[in-house]
C-alpha positions, 0 to 999 in steps of 0.5 A: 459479513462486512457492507461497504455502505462507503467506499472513499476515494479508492478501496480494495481488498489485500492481502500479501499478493501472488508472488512467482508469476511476474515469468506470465506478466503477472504482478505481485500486487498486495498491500502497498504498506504491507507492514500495516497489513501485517500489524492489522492482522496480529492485532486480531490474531490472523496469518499476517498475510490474510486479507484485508481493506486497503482504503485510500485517502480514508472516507469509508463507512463499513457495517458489521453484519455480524458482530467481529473482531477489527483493527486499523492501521496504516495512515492515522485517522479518526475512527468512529463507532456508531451503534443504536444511533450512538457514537464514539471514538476509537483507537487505531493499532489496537483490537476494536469489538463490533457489535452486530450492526455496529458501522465503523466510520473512517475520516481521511488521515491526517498524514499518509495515504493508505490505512487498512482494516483487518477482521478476525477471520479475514476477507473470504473473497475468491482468490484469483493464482493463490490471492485475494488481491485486487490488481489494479494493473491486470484487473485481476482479484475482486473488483474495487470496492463500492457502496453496496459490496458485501464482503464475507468473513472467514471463520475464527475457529483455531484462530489463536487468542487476541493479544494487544501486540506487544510492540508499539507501531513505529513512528511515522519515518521522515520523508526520505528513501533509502535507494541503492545505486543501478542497476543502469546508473550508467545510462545517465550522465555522471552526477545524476545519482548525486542530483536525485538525491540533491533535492526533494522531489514532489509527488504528483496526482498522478500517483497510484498503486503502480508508481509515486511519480515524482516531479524535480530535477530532471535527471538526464541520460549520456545514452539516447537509445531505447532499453530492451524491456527487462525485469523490474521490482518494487521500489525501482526508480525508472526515469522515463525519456522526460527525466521525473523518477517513478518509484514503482509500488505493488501494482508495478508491471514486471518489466519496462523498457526505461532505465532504473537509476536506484531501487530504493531499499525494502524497508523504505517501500511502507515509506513510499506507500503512504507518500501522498500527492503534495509531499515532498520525498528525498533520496539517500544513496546508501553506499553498494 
């Protein structure tokens, strides 16, 4: 079992989330940055999509109440193992030994936002329609995480032997996403893909598993009514009636009632994940 003796700003448990219930109004949740997730749970021989933490800025603190196998990935930040009144470093993207006792001590990231912890075993929390997500949205899956919370571990039998991945992680991508134009790119005056890719955008504090919401050019509509609700995916960039894009996350609602101008491409959705309030973000249409 695992002690939240600190959560930091903004901890949850995740794992791939609950697809096929977005028909019911249920999001799909899951890590924001699902290839660090993926990558934390190789690491320590785990199905990728098993649960883990997300932490959010870092400043969490974490007691192994059993000794265990971890790694941590994501947003790069300095780890500390602190054992019999002991301390030392550690390495991130790698299989880190806990020993029974052992805190895993995790200060903010020197870039990004989200970083995430993954166990051998993974997080045994109940699962709620098939995951173990905490929803932000729907309040569905555990609660966020706070000092005091005892999460338990799965069991590692039949679990596949520990091998250090062979693939280095990626190098932190530039701060440009990928996005292809409409579906309702004819809801805004002509030019207004070209506008939003034009200049950076800044994200705002009002960020969140839901949405980047980004501060810029505004981008105007040709058509003043209102949008039936319709579906949405991860990645849609809607513009509200004030103009400043939202680029929706995990938590995003499966339907909204403002245009999508572009959806920014699968690939670029761990990019936007890790986006933090104060970085600038810049579009790039691809051709479609």
């Amino acid at each position: 079992m695992i002690e939240i003796v600190a959560p930091g700003p903004y901890a949850t448990v995740q794992d791939l989330g609950r697809p096929g219930y977005a028909h019911l109004g249920v999001p799909r949740s899951g890590a924001a940055d699902a290839p660090s997730l993926r990558l934390a749970n190789r690491l320590v021989g785990n199905p990728e999509g098993a649960a883990g933490i997300e932490l959010t800025l870092g400043g969490a603190r974490l007691r192994f109440l059993g000794g265990a196998w971890a790694a941590v990935t994501g947003a790069p930040c300095l780890i500390e193992l602190v054992l019999s009144g002991r301390t030392t470093a550690r390495g991130m993207n790698a299989p880190l030994w806990v020993p029974e006792g052992g805190e895993v001590r995790l200060a903010a990231p020197a870039r990004g936002l989200r970083t995430y912890v993954a166990v051998r075993g993974g997080l045994d929390t109940p699962m709620t329609l098939g995951s173990r997500s905490t929803d932000s949205l729907c309040g569905l899956g555990p609660s966020p995480l706070r000092a005091g919370t005892v999460l338990p571990v799965g069991p590692v039998t039949g679990l596949p032997a520990l091998v250090v991945d062979a693939a280095p992680p990626p190098e932190t991508p530039p701060d440009v996403l990928r996005v292809l134009s409409g579906p309702r790119d004819d809801w805004f005056v002509p030019g207004a893909t070209a506008a939003l890719c034009a200049r950076p955008y800044l994200v705002t504090p009002d960020s969140n598993r839901v949405g980047v919401r980004l501060s810029g050019t505004p981008l105007r509509r040709a058509r003043a009514r209102e949008l039936p609700s319709e579906g949405m995916v991860a990645g849609a960039v809607q513009v509200p009636p004030d103009g400043q894009p939202i680029v929706f996350l995990a938590d995003h609602p499966p339907t909204g009632g403002y245009p999508v101008i572009a959806v920014v491409a699968p690939a670029c959705l761990s990019v936007a994940a890790q986006l933090r309030p104060g970085d600038r973000v810049r579009f790039h249409a691809r051709p479609g």
